[in-house]
C-alpha positions as CSV (number, residue, x, y, z in Angstrom):
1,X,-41.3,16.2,31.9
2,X,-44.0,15.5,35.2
3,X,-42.2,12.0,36.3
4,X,-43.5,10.1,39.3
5,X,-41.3,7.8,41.3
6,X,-42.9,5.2,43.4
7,X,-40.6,4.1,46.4
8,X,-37.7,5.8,47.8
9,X,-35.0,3.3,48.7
10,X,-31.7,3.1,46.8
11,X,-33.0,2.8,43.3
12,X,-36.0,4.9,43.5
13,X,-34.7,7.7,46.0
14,X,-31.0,8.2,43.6
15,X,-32.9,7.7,39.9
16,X,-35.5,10.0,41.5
17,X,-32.7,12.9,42.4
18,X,-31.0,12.2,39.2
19,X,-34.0,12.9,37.2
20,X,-34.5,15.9,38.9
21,X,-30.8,17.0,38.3
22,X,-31.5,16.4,34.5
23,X,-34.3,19.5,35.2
24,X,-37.7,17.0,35.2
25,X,-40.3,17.6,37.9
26,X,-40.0,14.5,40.2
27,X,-42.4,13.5,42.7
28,X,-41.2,10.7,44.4
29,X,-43.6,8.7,46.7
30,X,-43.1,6.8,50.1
31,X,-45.9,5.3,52.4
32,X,-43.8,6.2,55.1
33,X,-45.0,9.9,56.3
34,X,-41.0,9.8,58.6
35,X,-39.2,9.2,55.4
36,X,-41.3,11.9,53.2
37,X,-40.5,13.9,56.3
38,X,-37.1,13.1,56.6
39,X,-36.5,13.7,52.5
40,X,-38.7,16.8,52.2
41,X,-35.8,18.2,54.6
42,X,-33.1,17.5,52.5
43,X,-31.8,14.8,54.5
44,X,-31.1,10.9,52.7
45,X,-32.4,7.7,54.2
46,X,-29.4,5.8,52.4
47,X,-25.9,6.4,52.7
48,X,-24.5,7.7,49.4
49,X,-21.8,10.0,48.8
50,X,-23.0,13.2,47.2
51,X,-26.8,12.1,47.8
52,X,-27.7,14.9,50.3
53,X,-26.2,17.7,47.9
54,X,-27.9,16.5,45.1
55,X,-31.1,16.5,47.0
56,X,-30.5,20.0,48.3
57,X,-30.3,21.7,45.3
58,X,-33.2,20.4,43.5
59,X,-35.5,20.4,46.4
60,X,-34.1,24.5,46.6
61,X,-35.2,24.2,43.1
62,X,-38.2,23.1,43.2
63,X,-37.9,20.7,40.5
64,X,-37.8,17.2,43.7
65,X,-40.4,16.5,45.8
66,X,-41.8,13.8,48.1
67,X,-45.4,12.4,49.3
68,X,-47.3,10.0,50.6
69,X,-50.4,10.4,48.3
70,X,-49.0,8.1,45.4
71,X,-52.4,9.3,43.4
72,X,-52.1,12.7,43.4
73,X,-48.6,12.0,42.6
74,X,-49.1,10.3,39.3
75,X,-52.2,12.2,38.0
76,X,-50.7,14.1,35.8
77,X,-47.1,12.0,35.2
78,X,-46.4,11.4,31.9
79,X,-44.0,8.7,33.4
80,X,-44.2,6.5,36.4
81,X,-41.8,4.8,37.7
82,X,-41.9,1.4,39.8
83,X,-38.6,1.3,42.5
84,X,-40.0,-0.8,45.1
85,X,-38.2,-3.7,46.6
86,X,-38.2,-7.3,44.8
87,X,-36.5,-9.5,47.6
88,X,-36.0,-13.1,47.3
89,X,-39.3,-15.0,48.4
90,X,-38.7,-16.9,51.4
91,X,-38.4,-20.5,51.1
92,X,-37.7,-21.0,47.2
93,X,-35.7,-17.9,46.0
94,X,-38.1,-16.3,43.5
95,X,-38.2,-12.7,43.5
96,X,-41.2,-11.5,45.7
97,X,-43.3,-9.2,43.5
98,X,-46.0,-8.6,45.7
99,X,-44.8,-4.5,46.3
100,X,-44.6,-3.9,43.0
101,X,-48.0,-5.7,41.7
102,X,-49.2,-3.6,44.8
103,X,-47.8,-0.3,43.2
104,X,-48.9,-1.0,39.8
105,X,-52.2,-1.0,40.7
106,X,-52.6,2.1,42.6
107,X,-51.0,3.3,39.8
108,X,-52.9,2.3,37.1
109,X,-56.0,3.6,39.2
110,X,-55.1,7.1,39.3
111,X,-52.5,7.3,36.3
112,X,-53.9,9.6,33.5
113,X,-54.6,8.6,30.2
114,X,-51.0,8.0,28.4
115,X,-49.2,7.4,30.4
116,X,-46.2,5.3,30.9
117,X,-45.7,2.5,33.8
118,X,-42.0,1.8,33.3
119,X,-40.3,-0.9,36.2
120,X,-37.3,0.5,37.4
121,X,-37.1,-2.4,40.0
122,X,-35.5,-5.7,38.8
123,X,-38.1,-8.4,38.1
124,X,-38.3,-11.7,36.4
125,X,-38.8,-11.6,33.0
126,X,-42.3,-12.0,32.0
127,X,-43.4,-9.3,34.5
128,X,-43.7,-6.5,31.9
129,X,-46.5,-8.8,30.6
130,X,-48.6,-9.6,33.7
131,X,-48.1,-5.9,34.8
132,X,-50.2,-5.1,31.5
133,X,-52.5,-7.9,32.3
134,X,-53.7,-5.8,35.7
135,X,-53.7,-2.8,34.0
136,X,-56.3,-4.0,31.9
137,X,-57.9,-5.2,34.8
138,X,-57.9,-2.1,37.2
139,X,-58.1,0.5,34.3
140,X,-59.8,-1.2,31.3
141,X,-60.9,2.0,29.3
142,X,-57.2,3.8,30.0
143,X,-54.8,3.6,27.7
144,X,-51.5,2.9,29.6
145,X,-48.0,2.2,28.1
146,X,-46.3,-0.7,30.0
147,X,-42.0,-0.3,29.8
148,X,-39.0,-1.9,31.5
149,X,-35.8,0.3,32.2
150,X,-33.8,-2.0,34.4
151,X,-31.2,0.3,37.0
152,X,-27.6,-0.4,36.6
153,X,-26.1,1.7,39.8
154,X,-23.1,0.7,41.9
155,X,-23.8,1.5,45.5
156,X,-20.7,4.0,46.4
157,X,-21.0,5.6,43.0
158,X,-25.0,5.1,42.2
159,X,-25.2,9.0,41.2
160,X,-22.0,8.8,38.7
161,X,-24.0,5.7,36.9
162,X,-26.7,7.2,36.7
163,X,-25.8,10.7,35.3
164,X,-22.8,9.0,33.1
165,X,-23.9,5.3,32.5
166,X,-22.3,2.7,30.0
167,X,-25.6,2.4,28.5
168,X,-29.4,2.9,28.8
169,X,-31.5,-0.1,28.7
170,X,-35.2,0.6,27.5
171,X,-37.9,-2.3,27.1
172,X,-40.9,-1.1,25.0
173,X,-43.6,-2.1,22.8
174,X,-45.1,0.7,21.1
175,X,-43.5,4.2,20.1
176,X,-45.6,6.1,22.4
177,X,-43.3,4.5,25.3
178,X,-40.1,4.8,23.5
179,X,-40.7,8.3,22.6
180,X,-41.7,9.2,26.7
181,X,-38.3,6.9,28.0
182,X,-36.3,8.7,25.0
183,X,-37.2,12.1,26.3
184,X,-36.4,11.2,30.2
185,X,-33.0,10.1,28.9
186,X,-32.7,12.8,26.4
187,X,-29.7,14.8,28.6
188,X,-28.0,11.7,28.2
189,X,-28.7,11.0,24.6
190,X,-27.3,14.6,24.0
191,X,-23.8,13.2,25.7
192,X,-23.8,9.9,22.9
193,X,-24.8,7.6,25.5
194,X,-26.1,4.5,24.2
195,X,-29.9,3.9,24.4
196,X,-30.7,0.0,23.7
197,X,-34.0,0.0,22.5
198,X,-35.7,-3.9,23.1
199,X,-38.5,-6.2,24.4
200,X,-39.8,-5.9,27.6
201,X,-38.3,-9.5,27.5
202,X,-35.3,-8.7,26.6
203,X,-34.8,-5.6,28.8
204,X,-35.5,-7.7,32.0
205,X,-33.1,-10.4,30.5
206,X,-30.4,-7.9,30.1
207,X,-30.4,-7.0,33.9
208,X,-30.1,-10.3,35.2
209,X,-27.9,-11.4,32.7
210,X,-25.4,-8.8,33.4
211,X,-25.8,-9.0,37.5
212,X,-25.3,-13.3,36.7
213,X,-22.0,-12.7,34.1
214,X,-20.4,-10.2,37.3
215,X,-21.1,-12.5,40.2
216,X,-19.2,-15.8,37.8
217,X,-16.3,-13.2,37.6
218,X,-16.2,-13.1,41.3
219,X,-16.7,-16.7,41.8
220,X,-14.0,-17.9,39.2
221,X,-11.5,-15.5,40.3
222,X,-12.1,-16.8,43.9
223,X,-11.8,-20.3,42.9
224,X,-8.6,-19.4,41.2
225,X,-6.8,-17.3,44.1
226,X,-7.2,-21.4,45.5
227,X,-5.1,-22.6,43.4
228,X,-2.9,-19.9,43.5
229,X,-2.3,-20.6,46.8
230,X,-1.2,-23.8,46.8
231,X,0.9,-23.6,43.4
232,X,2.7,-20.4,44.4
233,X,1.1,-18.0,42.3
234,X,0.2,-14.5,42.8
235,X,-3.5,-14.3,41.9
236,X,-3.1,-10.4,41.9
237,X,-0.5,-10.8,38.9
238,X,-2.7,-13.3,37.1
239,X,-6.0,-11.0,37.3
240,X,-4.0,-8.4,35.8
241,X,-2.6,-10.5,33.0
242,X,-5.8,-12.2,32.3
243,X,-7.6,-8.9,32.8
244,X,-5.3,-7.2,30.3
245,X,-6.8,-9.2,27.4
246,X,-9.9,-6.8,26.1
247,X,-11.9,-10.1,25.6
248,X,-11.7,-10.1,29.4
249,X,-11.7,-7.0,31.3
250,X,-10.0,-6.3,34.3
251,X,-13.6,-5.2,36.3
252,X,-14.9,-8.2,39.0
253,X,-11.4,-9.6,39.4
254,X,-10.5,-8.8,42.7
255,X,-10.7,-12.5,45.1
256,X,-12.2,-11.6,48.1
257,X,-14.5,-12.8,50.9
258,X,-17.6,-13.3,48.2
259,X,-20.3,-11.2,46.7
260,X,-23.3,-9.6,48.8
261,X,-25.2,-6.4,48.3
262,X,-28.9,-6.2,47.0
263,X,-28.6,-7.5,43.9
264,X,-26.3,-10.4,43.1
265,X,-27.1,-12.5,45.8
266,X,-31.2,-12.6,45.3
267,X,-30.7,-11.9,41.1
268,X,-29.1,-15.2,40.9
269,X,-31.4,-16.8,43.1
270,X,-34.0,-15.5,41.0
271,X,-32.3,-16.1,37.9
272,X,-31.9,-19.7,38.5
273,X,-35.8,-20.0,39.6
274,X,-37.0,-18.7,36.3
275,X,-34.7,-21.1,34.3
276,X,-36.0,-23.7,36.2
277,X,-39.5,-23.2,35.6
278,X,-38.7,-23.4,32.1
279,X,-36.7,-26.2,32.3
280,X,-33.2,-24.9,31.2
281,X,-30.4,-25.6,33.9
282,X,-27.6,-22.5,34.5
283,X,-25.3,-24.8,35.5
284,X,-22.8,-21.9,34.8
285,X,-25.1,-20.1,37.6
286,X,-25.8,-22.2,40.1
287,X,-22.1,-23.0,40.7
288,X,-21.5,-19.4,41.1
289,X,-24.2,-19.2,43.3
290,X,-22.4,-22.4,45.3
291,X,-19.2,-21.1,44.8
292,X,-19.8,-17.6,46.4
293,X,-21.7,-19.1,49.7
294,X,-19.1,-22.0,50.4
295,X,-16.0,-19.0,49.9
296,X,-17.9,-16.9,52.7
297,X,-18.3,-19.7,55.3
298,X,-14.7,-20.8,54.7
299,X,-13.6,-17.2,55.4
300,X,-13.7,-17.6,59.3
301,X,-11.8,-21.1,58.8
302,X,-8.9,-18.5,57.3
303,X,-8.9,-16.0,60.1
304,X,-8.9,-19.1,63.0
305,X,-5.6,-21.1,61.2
306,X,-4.2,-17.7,61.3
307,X,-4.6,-17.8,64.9
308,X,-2.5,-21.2,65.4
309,X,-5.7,-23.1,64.9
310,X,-8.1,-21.4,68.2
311,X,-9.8,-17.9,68.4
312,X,-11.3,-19.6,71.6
313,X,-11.1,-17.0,74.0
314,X,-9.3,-14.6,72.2
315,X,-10.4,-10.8,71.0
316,X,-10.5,-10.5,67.2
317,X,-10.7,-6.9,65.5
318,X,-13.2,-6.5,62.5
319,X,-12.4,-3.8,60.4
320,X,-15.3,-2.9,57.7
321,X,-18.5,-5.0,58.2
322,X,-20.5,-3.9,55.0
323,X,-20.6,-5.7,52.0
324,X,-18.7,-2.9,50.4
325,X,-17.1,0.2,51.0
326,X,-19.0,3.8,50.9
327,X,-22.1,2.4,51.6
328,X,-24.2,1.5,54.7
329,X,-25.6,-1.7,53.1
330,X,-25.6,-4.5,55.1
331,X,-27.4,-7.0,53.3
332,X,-25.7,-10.4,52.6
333,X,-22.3,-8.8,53.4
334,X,-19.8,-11.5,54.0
335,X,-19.7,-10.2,58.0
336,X,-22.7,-11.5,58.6
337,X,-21.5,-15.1,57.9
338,X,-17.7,-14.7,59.0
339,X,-18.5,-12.9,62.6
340,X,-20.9,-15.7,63.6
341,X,-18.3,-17.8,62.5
342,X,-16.0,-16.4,64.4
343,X,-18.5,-16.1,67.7
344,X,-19.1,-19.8,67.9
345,X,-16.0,-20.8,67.7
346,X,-15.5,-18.5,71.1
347,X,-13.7,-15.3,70.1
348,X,-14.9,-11.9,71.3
349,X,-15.3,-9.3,68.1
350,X,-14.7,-5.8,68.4
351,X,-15.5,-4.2,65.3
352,X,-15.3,-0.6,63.5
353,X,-16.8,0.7,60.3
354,X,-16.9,4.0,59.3
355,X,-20.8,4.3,58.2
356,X,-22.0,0.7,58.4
357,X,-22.0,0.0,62.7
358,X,-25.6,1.6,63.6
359,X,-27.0,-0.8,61.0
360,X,-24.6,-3.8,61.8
361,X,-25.4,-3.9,65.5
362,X,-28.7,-5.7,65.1
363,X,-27.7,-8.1,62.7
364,X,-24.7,-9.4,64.9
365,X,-25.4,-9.5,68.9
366,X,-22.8,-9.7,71.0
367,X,-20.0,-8.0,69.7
368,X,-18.5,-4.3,70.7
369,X,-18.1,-1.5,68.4
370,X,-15.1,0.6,68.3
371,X,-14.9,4.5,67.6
372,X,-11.8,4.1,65.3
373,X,-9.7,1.1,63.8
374,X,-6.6,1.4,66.3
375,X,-9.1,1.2,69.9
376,X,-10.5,-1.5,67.8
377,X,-7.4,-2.9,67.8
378,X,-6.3,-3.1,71.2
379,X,-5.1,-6.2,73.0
380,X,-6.7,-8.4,70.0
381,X,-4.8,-11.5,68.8
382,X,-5.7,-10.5,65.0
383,X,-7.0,-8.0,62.6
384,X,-9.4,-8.7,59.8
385,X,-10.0,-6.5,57.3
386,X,-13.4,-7.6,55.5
387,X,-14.4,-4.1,54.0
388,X,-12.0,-2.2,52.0
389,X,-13.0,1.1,53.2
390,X,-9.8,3.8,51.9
391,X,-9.1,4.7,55.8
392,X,-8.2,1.0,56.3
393,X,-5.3,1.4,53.2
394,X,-3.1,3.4,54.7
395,X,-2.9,2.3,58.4
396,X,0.2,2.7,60.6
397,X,1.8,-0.8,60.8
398,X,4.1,-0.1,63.5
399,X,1.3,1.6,65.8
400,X,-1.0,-1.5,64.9
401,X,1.6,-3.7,66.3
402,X,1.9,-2.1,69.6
403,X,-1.7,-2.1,69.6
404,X,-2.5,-5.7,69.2
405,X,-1.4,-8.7,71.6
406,X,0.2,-10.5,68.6
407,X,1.2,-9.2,65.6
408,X,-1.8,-11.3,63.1
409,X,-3.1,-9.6,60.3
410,X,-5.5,-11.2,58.2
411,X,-6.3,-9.0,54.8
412,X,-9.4,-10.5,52.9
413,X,-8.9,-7.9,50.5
414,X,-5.5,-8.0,49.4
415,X,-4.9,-4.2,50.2
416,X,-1.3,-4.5,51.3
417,X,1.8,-5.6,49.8
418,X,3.3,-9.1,51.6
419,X,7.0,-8.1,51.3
420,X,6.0,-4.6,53.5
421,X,4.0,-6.8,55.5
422,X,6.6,-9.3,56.4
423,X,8.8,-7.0,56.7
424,X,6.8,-5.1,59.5
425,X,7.0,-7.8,61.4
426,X,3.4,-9.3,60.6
427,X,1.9,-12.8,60.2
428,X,0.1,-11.4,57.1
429,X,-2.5,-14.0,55.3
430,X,-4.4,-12.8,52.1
431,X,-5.9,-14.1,49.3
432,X,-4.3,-16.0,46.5
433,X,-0.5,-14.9,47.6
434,X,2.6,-16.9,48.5
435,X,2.6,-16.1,52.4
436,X,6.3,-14.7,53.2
437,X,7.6,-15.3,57.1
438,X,7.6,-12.1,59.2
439,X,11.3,-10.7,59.3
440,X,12.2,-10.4,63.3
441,X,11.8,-7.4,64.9
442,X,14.1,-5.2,67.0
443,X,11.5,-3.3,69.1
444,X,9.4,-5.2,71.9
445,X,5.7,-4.4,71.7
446,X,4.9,-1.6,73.9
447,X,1.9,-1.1,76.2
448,X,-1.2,0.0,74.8
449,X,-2.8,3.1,76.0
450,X,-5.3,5.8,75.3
451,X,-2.4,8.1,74.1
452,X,-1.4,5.8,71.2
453,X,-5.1,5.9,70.0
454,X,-5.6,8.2,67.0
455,X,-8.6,10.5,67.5
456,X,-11.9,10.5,65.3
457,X,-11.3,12.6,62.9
458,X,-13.1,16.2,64.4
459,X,-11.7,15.5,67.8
């Protein structure tokens, strides 16, 4: 199939490749001549792991390209897809549809005949509807299909979703459109993965239904790694028997520092503006939503009572600062609330992420950057793990002790075990765990220095 993909961040750039993969011809399409240039090359705008080798073998292929001309790009598309960015509207939360209205109708000006506008971006529901409302406005003698095929990628494993997803969600209100999304799914139709055929309604429902049901996981098991604290319970061992029960499901039940990313924190938002405007409180919703910003304020408050009750003064080291690991995403990552935090109440932050520092350093002034955990370690009161990146799972404990100035480690994602902790001699706080005493020690910290600083990896 000719498929046209209009924007080339996450969703657009990774569905775009994928297609491509599946052996369409995929134009994608980005204003920016840099980024075209950058792509054309071979070389992603995003971190994602496998991304540039996927790119590389279906641009060698010829079946991937990129532009700037979006209407030579969808002339002769039998599908064009909308993956522009819907961010939360400043000031009341709605998502800000203004790039995709703005796409829609430069498409449905130079679209042919037939074709299909399908919104790969996530958008309120309703929008399917107005989208079809311009088209009849900008085009009124084409005929042009309207669908709604919501993305459901992970970033750190967006290609794996796409090429092997739980499902396919299709909106659609004639067969023409089916047929058209059935074919650009077909590879995947040939593997038995479900295609959920619907409204345009209901597709858009599904999307921030699903995003809303994930972040309440994350909230509620927050809330109860509290409780766990101060009962004695092991909120590790209760996720995994609650998360045993099928009902249940063990995914979204790690506590942590909250949610951020690019979709749960502004899909709620959104979410709750929509039910609002039809009068129908998500009480259910809005406390996640409360929930999930209250837990990444009070993170900082964690990390100073470690300290005896002062980071005045003192150096802290930051290990991960994007919202997750394998990813360069910064956006609404819990660093960006706890290292402020930290900052006013007078600490000095040296940080270290393994991709996420070049897009971190703008969005938090006035701290230093380390070129691996251990210098970021040196002479600092406390570690704080806030990014479970694998190279942070396996550090040496007893060369992190003679690296820091006292032996505080503060895990906000429950990576290691308290009895190896304690028994290394740490101060080790976590999430929703009983907090053992550090066992004494028989070897005095030694000096730091350059030599007990493991290389970057290359080096």
């Amino acid at each position: 199939m000719r498929i046209a993909v209009v924007g080339t961040g996450y969703v657009g750039l990774v569905s775009g490749a994928c297609m491509a993969e599946f052996g369409h011809q995929v134009t994608c399409v980005d204003m920016n001549p840099e980024i075209v240039a950058r792509l054309s090359r071979g070389e992603p705008t995003i971190y994602e792991p496998g991304l540039d080798e996927l790119l590389g073998r279906n641009i060698k292929a010829g079946r991937l390209t990129f532009t700037t001309e979006l209407a030579a790009a969808v002339a002769d598309a039998q599908a064009v897809f909308i993956a522009v960015g819907t961010p939360s509207r400043r000031g009341d939360g709605h998502a800000d549809l203004s790039y995709v209205f703005a796409a829609a109708r430069d498409i449905a000006a130079a679209a042919r005949n037939g074709a299909v506008m399908v919104t790969k971006s996530t958008v309120p529901v309703g929008t399917a509807s107005e989208l079809r409302k311009l088209v009849a406005e900008v085009a009124p003698l084409k005929k042009l299909e309207v669908a709604s095929n919501p993305e459901f990628l992970r970033e750190g494993s967006a290609i794996r979703d796409f090429m092997h997803p739980d499902r396919v969600v299709v909106g659609a209100t004639t067969d023409e459109a089916r047929q058209v999304l059935k074919e650009v799914y077909r590879p995947l139709h040939l593997r038995e993965t479900p295609i959920l055929f619907a409204s345009c309604e209901t597709a858009e429902m599904i999307k921030y239904a699903a995003n809303a049901f994930l972040a309440t996981k994350i909230s509620f098991i927050n809330e109860v790694a509290d409780l766990c604290e101060k009962v004695g319970a092991d909120v590790q061992d209760v996720a995994k028997g609650i998360g045993l029960d099928k009902r249940i499901g063990d995914k979204f039940l790690h506590p942590g520092p909250g949610y951020g990313g690019s979709c749960f924190p502004k899909d709620t938002l959104a979410l709750l503006r929509t039910a609002e405007e039809h009068d129908v409180p998500l009480r259910l919703v809005n406390a996640t939503v409360e929930v999930n910003t209250n837990r990444k304020q009070s993170m900082a408050e964690r990390v100073i009572a470690a300290c005896d009750g002062s980071v005045d003064g003192k150096t802290i080291c930051v290990l991960g600062l994007t919202f997750k690991p394998n990813t360069d995403d910064m956006r609404d990552s819990p660093a960006l609330d706890i290292v402020p935090a930290l900052q006013k109440a007078g600490a000095h932050i040296r940080a270290y992420d393994p991709i996420g520092m070049g897009h971190a350093a703008p969005l938090l002034p006035g701290i230093d950057f380390a070129g691996d955990p251990y210098s970021a370690m040196q002479d600092a009161s406390a570690v704080v793990i806030i990014t479970e990146w694998n190279e942070f799972r396996a550090l040496d404990l007893t060369h992190v002790r003679r690296q820091l100035r006292e032996p505080v480690f503060v895990d906000l994602r429950n990576i290691y075990r308290t009895a190896d902790m304690a028994a290394a001699g740490f101060r080790y706080v976590s999430i929703g765990r009983p907090v053992l005493a550090p066992e004494p020690q028989s070897e005095e910290r030694a000096p730091a220095s350059v030599h007990q600083i493991r290389p970057l990896a290359g080096e």
